[in-house]
C-alpha positions in Angstrom: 3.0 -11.6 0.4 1.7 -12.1 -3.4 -0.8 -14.9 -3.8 -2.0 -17.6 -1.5 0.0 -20.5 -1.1 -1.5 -23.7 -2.0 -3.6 -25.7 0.8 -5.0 -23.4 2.4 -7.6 -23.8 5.3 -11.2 -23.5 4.0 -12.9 -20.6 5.6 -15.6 -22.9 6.8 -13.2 -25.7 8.1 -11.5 -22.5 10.3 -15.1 -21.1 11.4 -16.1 -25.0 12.8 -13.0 -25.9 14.0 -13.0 -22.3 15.8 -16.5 -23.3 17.1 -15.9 -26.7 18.3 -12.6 -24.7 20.2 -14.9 -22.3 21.6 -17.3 -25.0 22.9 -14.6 -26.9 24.8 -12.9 -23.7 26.6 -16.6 -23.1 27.8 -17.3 -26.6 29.3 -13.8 -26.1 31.1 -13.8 -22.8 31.8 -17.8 -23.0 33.2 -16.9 -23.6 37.0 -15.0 -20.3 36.7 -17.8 -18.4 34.8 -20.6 -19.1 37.5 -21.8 -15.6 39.0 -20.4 -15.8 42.9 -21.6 -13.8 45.7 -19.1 -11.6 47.7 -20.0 -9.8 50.9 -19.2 -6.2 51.6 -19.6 -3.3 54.5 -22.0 -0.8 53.1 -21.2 2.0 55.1 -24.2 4.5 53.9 -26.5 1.5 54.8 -24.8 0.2 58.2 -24.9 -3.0 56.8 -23.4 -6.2 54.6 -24.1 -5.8 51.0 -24.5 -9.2 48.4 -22.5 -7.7 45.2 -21.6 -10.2 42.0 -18.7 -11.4 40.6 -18.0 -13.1 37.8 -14.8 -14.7 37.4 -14.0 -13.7 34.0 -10.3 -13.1 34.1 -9.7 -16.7 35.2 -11.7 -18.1 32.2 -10.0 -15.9 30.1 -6.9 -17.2 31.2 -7.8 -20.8 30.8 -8.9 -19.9 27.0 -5.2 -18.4 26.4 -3.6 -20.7 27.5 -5.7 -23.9 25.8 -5.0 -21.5 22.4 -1.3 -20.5 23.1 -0.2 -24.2 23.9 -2.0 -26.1 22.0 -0.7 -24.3 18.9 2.7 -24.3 20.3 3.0 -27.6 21.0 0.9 -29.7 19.3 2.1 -28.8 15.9 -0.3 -25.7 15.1 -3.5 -27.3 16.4 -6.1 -27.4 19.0 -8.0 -30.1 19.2 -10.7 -28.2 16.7 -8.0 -27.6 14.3 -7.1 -31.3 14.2 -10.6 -32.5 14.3 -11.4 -30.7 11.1 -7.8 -31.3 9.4 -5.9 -27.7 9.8 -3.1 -26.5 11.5 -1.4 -23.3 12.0 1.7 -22.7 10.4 4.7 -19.6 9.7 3.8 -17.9 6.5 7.0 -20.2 4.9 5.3 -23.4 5.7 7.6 -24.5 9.1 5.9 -24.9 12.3 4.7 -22.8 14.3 7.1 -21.3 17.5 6.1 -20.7 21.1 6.7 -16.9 20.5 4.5 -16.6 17.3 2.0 -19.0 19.0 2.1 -16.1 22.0 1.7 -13.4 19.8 -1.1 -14.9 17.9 -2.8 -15.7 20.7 -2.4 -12.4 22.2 -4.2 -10.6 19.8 -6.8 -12.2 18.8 -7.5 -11.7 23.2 -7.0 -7.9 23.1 -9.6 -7.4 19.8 -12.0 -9.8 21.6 -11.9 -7.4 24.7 -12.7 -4.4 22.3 -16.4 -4.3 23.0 -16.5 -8.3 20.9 -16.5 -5.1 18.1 -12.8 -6.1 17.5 -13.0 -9.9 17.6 -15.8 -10.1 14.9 -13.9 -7.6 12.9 -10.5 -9.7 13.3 -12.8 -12.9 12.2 -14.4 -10.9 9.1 -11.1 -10.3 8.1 -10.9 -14.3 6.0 -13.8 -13.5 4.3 -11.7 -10.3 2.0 -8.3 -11.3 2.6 -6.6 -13.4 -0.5 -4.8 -15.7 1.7 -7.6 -16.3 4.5 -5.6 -14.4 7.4 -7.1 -12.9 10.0 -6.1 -9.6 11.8 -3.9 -12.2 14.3 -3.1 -14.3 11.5 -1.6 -11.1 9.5 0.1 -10.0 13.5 1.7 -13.1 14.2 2.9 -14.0 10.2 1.1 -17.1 10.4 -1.8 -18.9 8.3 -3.8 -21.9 8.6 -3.5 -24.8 6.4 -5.1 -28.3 5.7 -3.0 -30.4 8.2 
């Protein structure tokens, strides 16, 4: 691994282009966030039942995917990423694949479901690491570089 390689992302260009990500997966992903109402037979009560349900899992699913292709196949970036001038590429410098884009992707999902313990821990990580990897970054061999 040894030292970082020159142009490296700035930690603060990867925390605004990571916001200005976040912010566009919640616009789209809002319609399937909204608290809906589902009916059920409450047997103890002899009657229907109002219980929510929050359609997280779709929204989830929207966010993956916007990450996982986006890096894929727009050379490394989301539309964050290329708004603030960084892309995601193999440790060696070549582009990203679909695989490694996957990969990536997938972890940075499983620590964010870890009570949001794992996500902000995964996040934390570019602040100690010498070549400004996160926990995903370090998964999926990949770093982030000024595009």
């Amino acid at each position: 691994m040894g030292s970082p390689p020159p142009g490296l992302a700035g930690r603060w260009r990867r925390l605004f282009a990571g916001l200005l990500d976040w912010l566009i997966v919640n616009v789209v992903t809002a319609p399937f966030t909204w608290t809906s109402w589902e009916y059920a037979w409450n047997g103890a009560r002899g009657g229907w039942d109002r219980y929510p349900v929050e359609h997280t899992f779709a929204a989830g699913l929207v966010a993956f995917l916007y990450f996982w292709l986006l890096h894929a196949f727009w050379n490394g970036q989301t539309l964050g990423k290329k708004a603030f001038g960084i892309r995601v590429v193999q440790e060696n410098g070549a582009r990203i694949g679909v695989g490694q884009a996957a990969v990536r992707q997938a972890v940075m999902s499983a620590l964010a479901w870890v009570c949001c313990v794992g996500l902000l821990i995964d996040l934390a990580w570019i602040l100690f690491d010498p070549r400004k990897q996160a926990i995903h970054d370090k998964v999926a061999r990949t770093v982030v570089v000024m595009a």
